[in-house]
C-alpha positions in Angstrom: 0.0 0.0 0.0 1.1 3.5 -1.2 2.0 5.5 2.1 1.7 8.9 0.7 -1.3 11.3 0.6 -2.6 12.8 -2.6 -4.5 16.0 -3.9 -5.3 16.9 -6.9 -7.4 19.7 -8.6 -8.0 22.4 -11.6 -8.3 26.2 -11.3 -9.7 28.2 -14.1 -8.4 31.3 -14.7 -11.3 34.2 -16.1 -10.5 37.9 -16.9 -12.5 41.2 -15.1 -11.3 42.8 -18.2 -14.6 45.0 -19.8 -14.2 43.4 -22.8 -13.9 39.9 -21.8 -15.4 40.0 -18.6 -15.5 36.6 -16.6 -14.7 35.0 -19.9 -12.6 31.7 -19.5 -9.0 32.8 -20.4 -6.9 29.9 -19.2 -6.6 26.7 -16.8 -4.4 24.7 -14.5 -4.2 21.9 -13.4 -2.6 20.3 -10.2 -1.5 17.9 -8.1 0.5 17.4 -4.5 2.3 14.3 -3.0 2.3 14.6 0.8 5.3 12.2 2.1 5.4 10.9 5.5 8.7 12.4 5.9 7.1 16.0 5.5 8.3 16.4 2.3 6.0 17.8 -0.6 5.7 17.0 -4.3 4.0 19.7 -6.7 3.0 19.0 -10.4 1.0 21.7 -12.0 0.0 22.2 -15.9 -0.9 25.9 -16.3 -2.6 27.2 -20.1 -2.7 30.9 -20.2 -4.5 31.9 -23.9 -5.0 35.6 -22.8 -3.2 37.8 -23.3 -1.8 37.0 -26.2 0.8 35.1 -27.0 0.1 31.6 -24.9 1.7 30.1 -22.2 2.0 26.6 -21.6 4.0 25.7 -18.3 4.4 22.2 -16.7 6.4 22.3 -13.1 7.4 19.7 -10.7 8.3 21.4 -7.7 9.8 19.6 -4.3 9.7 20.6 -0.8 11.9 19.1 2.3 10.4 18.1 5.1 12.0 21.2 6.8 9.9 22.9 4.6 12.5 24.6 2.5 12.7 24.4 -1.2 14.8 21.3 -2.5 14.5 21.5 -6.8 12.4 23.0 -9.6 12.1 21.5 -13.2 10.2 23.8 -15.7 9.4 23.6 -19.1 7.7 26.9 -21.2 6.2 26.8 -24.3 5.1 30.6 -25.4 2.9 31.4 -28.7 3.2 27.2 -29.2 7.0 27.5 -29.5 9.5 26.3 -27.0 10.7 28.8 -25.0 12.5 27.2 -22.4 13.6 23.9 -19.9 15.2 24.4 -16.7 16.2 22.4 -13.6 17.2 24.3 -10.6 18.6 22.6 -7.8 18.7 24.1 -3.8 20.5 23.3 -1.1 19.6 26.2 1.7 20.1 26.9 5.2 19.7 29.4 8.3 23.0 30.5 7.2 22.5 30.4 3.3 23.2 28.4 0.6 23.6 27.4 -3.0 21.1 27.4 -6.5 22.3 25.6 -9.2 20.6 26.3 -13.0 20.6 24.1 -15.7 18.7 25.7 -18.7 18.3 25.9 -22.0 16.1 27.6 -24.6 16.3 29.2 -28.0 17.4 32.8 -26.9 20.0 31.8 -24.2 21.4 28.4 -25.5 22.8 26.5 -22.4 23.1 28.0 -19.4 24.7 27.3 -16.5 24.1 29.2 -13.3 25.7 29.1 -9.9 24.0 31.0 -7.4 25.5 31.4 -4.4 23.4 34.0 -1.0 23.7 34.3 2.3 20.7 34.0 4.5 17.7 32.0 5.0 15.2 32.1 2.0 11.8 31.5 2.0 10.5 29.7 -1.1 10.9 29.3 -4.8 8.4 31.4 -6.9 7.5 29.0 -9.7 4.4 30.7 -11.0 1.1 28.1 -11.5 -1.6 29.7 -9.1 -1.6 26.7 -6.9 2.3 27.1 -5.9 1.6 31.1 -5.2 -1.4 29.4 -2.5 1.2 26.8 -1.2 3.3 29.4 -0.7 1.8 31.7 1.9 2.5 28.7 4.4 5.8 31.2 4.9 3.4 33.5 7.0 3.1 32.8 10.7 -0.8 33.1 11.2 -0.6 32.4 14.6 0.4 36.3 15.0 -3.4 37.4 13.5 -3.4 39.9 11.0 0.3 41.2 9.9 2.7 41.7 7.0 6.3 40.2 6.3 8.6 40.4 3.1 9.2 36.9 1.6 12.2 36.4 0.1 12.0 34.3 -3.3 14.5 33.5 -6.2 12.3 32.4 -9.4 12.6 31.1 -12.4 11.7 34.4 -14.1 10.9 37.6 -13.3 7.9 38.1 -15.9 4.8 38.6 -14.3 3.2 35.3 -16.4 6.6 33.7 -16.0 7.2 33.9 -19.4 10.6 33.8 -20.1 13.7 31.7 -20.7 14.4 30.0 -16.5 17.4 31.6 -14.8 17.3 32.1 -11.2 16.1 35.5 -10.2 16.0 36.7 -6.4 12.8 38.7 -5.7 11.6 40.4 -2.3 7.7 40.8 -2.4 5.4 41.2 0.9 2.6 39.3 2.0 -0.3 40.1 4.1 -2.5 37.7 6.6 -6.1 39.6 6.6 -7.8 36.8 8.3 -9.9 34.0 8.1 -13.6 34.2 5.9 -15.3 31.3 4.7 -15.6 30.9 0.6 -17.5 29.2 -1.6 -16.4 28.3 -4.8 -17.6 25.5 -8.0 -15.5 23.5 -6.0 -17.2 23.8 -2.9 -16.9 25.7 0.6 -14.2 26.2 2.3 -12.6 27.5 5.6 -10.3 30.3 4.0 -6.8 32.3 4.7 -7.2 35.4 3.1 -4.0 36.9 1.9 -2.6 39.6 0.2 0.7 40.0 -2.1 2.0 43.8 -2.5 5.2 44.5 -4.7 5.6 48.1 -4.3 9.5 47.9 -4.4 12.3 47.9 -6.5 12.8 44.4 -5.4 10.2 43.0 -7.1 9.6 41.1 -10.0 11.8 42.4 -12.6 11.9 46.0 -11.3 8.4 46.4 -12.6 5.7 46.7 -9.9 3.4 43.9 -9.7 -0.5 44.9 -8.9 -1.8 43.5 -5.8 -3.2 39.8 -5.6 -5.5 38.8 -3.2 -6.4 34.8 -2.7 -8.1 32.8 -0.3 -6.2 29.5 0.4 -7.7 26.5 3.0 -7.1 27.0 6.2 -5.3 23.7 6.6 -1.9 22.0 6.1 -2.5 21.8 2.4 -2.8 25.4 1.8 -5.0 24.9 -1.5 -5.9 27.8 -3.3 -9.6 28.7 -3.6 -9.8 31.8 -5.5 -8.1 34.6 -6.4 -7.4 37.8 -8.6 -5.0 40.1 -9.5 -5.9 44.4 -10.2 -4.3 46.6 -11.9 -3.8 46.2 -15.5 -4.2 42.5 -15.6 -7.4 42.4 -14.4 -7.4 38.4 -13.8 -9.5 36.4 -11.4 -8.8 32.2 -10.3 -11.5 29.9 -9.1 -11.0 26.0 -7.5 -13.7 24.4 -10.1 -12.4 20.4 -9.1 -10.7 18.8 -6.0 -10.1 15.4 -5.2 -8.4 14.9 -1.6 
C-alpha cells in the first residue's frame, strides 16, 4: 500500500477585463504528494491563452520536510514555440546556501548558473496559481493579521513567467487579513485570506506587480480557492475540481 497522501485539482483562470469579462481565459491543473517524511511533491499544468501570446508551463516542484525548497524542473512553451527547460537545484540553510541552474532555450542556448546567497530564503516562486497558495504557508498566522517580506528566487521575473528559466532573487510582501469562509464551484471552504503587495524595486523584474488577493484552506495543504489580480491584468482564479 502506497504511504503517501494525494491531492489533486484544476483552477480556471477568467479575466474582469470589460471586454472579456468573466470570460474563461486559461486553466491549470494540479496535483501534490504529501510524504510521511514531511516532504512535498507539486506538479501543475498551467494554459494561459489571454493575453496574447500563450503560455503553456508544466512544473514539478519539491519541498523538504524542513519545509524549504529542495528543486524546480520547468518547461515553457510561449505562442506554441518552445521557450525554455530548466532544472534548478537548492541546497539552503539558516546560514545560506547554494542554487544551481541548468537551462536551455532558443534565446539563451545553455546555461549554467551558480547561485550562491547568504541568509535564510523562504521559497521558490515558480508561478502556477496553486504554488503562489502553497506558498503563503511562509506566513506565521498564529500572529493574527500582519505583513512580512518573503524572500523568493524564481525562475523568471515576468509577471506570467514567461521567459527563458534563470534564477532570479525577488523580495515581495505578504499580508494575513484573516480568516472568511468561501464558496467556490468547488465547494466551501474555511479560507486564509491573503494579500501580495510588490511596491518595491525588489520585485519582480523592477516592474511593480498589482496586488493579488487569494483565499487558500485553512489547513496544512494550503489549497488555493480563488483569487485575482488588479491593476492592468485584471485576472481572477477559481478552484472548479478537487479530489483529496
Amino acid at each position: 500500500m502506497m504511504k503517501h497522501r494525494s491531492v489533486r485539482g484544476k483552477i480556471r483562470y477568467t479575466s474582469k477585463k470589460p471586454e472579456m469579462l468573466d470570460h474563461e481565459r486559461g486553466r491549470e491543473w494540479f496535483a501534490f504528494t504529501h510524504h510521511d517524511d514531511g516532504s512535498v511533491i507539486v506538479r501543475a499544468q498551467c494554459e494561459i491563452e489571454e493575453p496574447a501570446p500563450t503560455v503553456l508551463r508544466d512544473i514539478v516542484y519539491a519541498v523538504g520536510p524542513d519545509g524549504r525548497p529542495r528543486n524546480l524542473h520547468v518547461h515553457l512553451t510561449v505562442g506554441d514555440a518552445f521557450m525554455g527547460s530548466g532544472w534548478f537545484n537548492v541546497d539552503a540553510g539558516d546560514e545560506g546556501g547554494v542554487i544551481e541552474c541548468e537551462s536551455h532555450g532558443p534565446s539563451i542556448g545553455r546555461l549554467s548558473q551558480v547561485v550562491n546567497f547568504e541568509g535564510p530564503i523562504d521559497a521558490l516562486g515558480t508561478h502556477p496559481i496553486i504554488c503562489d497558495a502553497f506558498n503563503t504557508r511562509c506566513i506565521d498566522v498564529s500572529k493574527g493579521p500582519h505583513r512580512r517580506t518573503l524572500r523568493c528566487y524564481l525562475p523568471s521575473p515576468d509577471h506570467r513567467g514567461a521567459t527563458p528559466p534563470i534564477a532570479v532573487e525577488v523580495k515581495i510582501d505578504l499580508e494575513y487579513l484573516g480568516d472568511e469562509e468561501v464558496t467556490v464551484e468547488a465547494g466551501t471552504f474555511a479560507c486564509r485570506h491573503f494579500r501580495f503587495v510588490d511596491d518595491t524595486e525588489t520585485g519582480m523584474g523592477g516592474k511593480t506587480h498589482p496586488h493579488y488577493d487569494l483565499w487558500v484552506t485553512a489547513d496544512e495543504d494550503a489549497i488555493f480557492v480563488q483569487g485575482g489580480v488588479g491593476g492592468y491584468m485584471q485576472t481572477w482564479y477559481e478552484l472548479v475540481e478537487l479530489e483529496r
